[in-house]
Structure formats: C-alpha cells, structure tokens
N, C-alpha and C positions, 0 to 999 in steps of 0.2 A: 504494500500500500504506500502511495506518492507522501512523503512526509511523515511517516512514520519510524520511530526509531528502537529497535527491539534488542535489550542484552539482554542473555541468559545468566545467570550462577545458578550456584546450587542450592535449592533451596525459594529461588525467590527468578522476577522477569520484570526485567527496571522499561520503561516504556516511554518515548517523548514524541507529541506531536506538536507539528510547528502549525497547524492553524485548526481548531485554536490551541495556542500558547497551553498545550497540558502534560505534565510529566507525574510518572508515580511508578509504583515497586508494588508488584502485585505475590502473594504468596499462595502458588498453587494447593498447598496444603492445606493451608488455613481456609479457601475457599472449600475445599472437601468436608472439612471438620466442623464447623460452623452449621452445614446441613446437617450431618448425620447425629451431631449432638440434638439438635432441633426434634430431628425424625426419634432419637430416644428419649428425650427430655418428654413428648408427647406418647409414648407409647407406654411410659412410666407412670403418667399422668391418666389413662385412660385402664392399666391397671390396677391403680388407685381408687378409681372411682369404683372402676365395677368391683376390685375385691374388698373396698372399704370396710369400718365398724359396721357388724350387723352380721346376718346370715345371709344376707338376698347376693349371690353371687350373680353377678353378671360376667358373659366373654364379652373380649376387649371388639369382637365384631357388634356385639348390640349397644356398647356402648357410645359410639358416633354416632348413630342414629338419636338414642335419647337425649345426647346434647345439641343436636337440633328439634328437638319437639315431638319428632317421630320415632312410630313404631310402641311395644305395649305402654300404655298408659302407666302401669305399674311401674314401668322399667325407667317412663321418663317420670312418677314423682321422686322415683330413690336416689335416679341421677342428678336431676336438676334441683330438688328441695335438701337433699341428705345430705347429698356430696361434692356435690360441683363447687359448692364454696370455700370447704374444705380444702382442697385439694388444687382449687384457684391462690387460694392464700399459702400453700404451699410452691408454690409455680414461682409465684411473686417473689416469696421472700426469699428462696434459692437466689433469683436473678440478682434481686439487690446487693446480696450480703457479696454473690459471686463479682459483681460490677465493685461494690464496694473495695473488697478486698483486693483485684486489681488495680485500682486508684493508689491504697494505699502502699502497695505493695512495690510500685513504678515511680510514685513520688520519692518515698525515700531511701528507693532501693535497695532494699530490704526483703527477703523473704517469708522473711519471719512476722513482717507488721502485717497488723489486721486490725479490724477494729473491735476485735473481741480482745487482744494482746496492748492494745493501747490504751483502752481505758474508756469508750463508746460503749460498748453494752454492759460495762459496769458501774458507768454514770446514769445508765437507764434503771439499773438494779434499784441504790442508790437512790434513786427517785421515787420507784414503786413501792417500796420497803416502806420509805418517810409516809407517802402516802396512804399506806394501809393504816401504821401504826395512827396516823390522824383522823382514820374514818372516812378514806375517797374508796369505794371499797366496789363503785359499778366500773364493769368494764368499759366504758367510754372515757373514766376517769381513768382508772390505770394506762390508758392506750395511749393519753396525754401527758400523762408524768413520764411515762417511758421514753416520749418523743422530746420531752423539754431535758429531763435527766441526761439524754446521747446527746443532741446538739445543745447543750450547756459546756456536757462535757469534754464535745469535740471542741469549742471557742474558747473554755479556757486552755484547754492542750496547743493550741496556736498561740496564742497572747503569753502566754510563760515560756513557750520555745522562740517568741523574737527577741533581735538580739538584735537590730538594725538588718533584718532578714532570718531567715529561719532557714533550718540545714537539717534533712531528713534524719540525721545521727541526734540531732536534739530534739526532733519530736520524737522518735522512738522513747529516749530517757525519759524528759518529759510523761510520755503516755503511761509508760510502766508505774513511773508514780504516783499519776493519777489513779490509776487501775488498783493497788493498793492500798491507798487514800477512800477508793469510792467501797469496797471489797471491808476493810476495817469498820464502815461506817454501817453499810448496811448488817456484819457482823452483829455489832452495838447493839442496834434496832430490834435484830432478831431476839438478842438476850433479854431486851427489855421491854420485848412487850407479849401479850396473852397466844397462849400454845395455839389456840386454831388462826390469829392472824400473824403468827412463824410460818407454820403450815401454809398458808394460804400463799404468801412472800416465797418460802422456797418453791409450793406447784410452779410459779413465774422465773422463778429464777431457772427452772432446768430446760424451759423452751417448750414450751406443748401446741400442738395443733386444735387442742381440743376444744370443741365450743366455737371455734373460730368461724366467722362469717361472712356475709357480703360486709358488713359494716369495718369489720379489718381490711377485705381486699379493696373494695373503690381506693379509703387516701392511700394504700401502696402502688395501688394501677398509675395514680394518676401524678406519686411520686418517681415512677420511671418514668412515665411519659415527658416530665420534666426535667428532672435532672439527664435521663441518659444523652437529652442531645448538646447540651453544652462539653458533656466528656468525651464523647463522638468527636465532637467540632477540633477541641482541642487535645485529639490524636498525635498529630504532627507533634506537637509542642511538647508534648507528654513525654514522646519518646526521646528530644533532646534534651529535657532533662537527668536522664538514665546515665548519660552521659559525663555528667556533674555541670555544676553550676558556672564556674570558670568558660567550659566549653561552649554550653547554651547559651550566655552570654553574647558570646562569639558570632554565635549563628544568629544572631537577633532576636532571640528568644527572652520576654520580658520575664526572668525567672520569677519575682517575687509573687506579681499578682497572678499568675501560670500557676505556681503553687498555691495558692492562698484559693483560689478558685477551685480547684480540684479536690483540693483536703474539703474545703464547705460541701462538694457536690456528694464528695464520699462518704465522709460525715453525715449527711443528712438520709442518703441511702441504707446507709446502716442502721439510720434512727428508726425510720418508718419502718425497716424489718422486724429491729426490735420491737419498736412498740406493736406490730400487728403479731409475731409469735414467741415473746423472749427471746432471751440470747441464745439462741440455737449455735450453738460451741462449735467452732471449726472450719465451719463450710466457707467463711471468708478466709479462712488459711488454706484450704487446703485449694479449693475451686480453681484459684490462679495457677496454682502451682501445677495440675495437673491439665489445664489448659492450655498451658506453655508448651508441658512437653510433648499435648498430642499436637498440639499445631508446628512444633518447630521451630516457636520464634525466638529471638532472644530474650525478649519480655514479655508478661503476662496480656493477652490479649484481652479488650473486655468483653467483648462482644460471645468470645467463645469461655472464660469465663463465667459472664451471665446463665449462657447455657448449662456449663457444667455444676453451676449452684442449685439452679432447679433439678438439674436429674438427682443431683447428693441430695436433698432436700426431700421429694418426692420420693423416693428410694427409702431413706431412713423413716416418713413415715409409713410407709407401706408395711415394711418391716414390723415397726411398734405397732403397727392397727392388728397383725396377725402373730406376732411372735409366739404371744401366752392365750388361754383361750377364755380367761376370762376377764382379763385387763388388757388394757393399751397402754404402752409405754410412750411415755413422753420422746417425741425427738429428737428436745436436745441429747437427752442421754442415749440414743445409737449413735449420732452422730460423734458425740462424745467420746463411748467406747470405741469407733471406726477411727475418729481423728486423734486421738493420742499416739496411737504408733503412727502416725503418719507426721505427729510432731517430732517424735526422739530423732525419728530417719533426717528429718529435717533439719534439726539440731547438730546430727552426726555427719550430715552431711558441710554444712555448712563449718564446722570445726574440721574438717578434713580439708578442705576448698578455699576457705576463707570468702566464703560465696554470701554468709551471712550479714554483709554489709561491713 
C-alpha cells in the first residue's frame, strides 16, 4: 500500500502512514488475548448464572436465551431476578480492581503495588468499621463509607508522598503505612465494640458477593464507563513513564499531572469495587501480572487486565456458590486462598530479579 510503512520484530509490527500523519506498534498477541479473555470472562459469567446459589441448575446453552427474555419463563425469572445481578456485580468489580491494579502497578512500577497493598481497601475497611460501630448499618450507607474510606484514603496517600513531585518508590512506602495505620484502627473498632456489629465489620471485610444487586452494579457500570477512558487516553503516556521520570521528561511527557491523574482514576476504581463487594484480596495483584504475561508485553496491559479480573472474580465466586453444600463462601476468601501463593512467587521472584521495583 502507497504510503505505508510496515516493520516487523518480535513480538510486536511498528506501522506509519504519511497521509494521514498516523504511526503506532500494534501487538499481535495482545490482539488475540484480549478476545479470548472476553470469550472466557463470558462463559465464566454464564456459568455463574446458570450454576448459581440455589438448586435450579441451568446449561450455559439456556442460559443466553434467558438473559434476553426468552425461552422458559422459569429459567428467565432465576436468570434475570436471582442472578444476573449477582454475577453482573461480579463482572464489574473483577474489571475495576483488574484496571485498577494495572494503573497502579505501571505508575510506580512496581509489581507488587495494588490497591489492596497500598492502603485503598483498607481505608475502605476503616470507614465501614467506624460506620457500623456508629449505627450506619443499611447497605446504601456502608457502600458510601467504603467509597469515601478508598478515595480518602487514596488522596491522603498522594499528599504525604509529594515532595515537590511524587516518585512511585514513595507512594509504595507511603501506602504500606497507610494500610497499617487504617488495618490498626479498624482493629480498635472491632475490640471495642458489640460481638454481632464485629461480626457484621468482618462479613465486609472478607469481600462477599452476597446480597449484592443492581443497586451495587449501576454506580460501578457507570464508574468504568468513566474512569476507563481517561486511562485509555492516556496509554501512550503511561507507558513512558515505566521508563522513569528523568526519561519521560524527555519525551514531553508532563510527569506530574500524568501521575496524579492516573493514581485518582485508579484510586477511584478501586473504590467503587470496594464499596460494591469489599476488599476482594488479590485480584488487583494478581490480574496485571498475569495479563502481562499472557499478552507478552512488557507492562501490564489494562484493557487485558480488566478482562482477566472478571474471569479471577467470577471464577472464585462460582467456586464459593458451590464449594460446600450448604454455605457459600465469601470471595474474598478463594480469592484469598488462590492469591497468597501467587504473592510469595511474587515476592521470590522479584528478590531473585530485583524486578520488584
């Protein structure tokens, strides 16, 4: 093609045309991966539904039909009234937490940062704790303490890491203190106040799907819908800062408000996750990381991160809806169990590599 310009490596296919004026690096893999996560993230999602809480088993063939209206009437109330919310709010907050932990994890280059390691979902704890122990005790109230608790605690974790600029190696420290700062407090809380509102603080605190509803998923739908295209936008920019700060510099990349923008977007996606299902432990740790290295790239992508949060997400509650046969086990805790040894690897890895930032 007249005006086209095509290099190959490995891995990736750099491309410029001269009218119009468009250049870019496309990564064959990452386009493969990006589908096929999609195509499991949905089939995970659809065995969710049909093998949900309850006895009414559905196959994953009847159940496309009842999330569009058709076919047994029976099949679309189990789908559409029992489960579909459920299981929406599990979609959702995979993405977030997966999108989340990408952000955080590219800004300060770090593999280990997440916003469950930095002090975000235990500034939501933190919140919801205070608020039990005071009598906010419906869930529209908790869903608001949780969301003010994470972005509180994500804007004091930037304002104590500037320093006439901020450098990914101090919000990490920073976060960690926070995180044990918010972690001590809600402690506190717990010891001092009546055993069914402890009880009640830890159900929250371990991440549960349970009860969850349209009223959780709308503000999370409509928290990606927002946040994800500003961190889209600023892709390009994202990635020269991986590079360090010095460099991006360089490239004309405005580091400060580039960072300061991106920790808010991330921060805030993490909030609404939180506040729609507790800290569900891991999944923004782990999400990027395995992201990465199905797509190939050299840093966590979001887009296939997103993905791979919902399938972790969806996955572990399937698991707790059927593990025991006559409880459901909270999320967080598969998750939990699932993402510990994916942290020590992580840890070991990064002390062998010096990959940990």
């Amino acid at each position: 093609m007249p005006g086209l310009d095509i290099t190959r490596s490995p891995g990736r296919v750099a491309f410029r045309l001269a009218v119009p004026r468009v250049s870019g690096v496309l990564h064959p893999r990452l386009i493969l991966v990006c589908p096929a996560l999609g195509a499991a993230a949905f089939l995970v999602f659809c065995l969710t539904v049909g093998a949900g809480t309850g006895d009414y088993a559905l196959a994953p063939h009847a159940v496309v039909p009842a999330l569009w209206g058709a076919g047994d009437p029976a099949d679309v109330f189990v789908v559409r009234e029992l489960r579909l919310p459920r299981a929406s709010v599990a979609l959702l907050c995979g993405a977030a937490f997966g999108a989340a932990g990408a952000v955080f994890q590219s800004v300060t280059r770090n593999p280990l940062a997440g916003p469950d390691m930095l002090g975000i979902t235990q500034g939501a704890g933190a919140a919801v704790a205070g608020g039990i122990v005071l009598g906010v005790g419906s869930a529209p109230g908790t869903q608001t303490l949780g969301l003010a608790g994470a972005l509180g605690a994500g804007l004091l974790i930037y304002l104590l890491a500037w320093n006439r600029g901020t450098t990914g190696y101090r919000i990490v420290l920073v976060g960690i203190g926070i995180s044990w700062m918010c972690l001590s407090l809600t402690s506190y809380l717990m010891s001092r106040t009546e055993l069914h509102q402890a009880h009640r603080i830890l159900g929250w605190l371990v991440g549960s799907l349970n009860d969850r509803g349209w009223e959780q998923a709308r503000p999370l739908a409509l928290a990606l819908v927002t946040l994800a295209p500003p961190v889209l936008l600023l892709g390009r920019l994202r990635r020269t800062l991986e590079l360090g700060d010095e460099v991006a510099a360089g490239l004309g990349t405005p580091v400060q408000r580039v960072r300061m923008v991106l920790l808010l977007c991330g921060a805030a996606l993490a909030a609404f996750a939180t506040a729609a299902a507790g800290p569900v432990l891991f999944v923004a740790l782990a999400s990027p990381q395995i992201a990465q290295r199905l797509a190939g790239t050299a840093s966590p992508p979001v887009v296939t991160a997103a993905f791979t949060g919902s399938v972790i997400v969806l996955t572990g509650d399937l698991i707790g809806q059927r593990l025991l046969a006559d409880a459901v086990v909270p999320v967080g805790v598969v998750t939990g169990v699932l993402g510990a040894p994916f942290l020590l690897w992580q840890l070991a890895r990064a002390d062998k590599t010096g990959s940990g930032g």
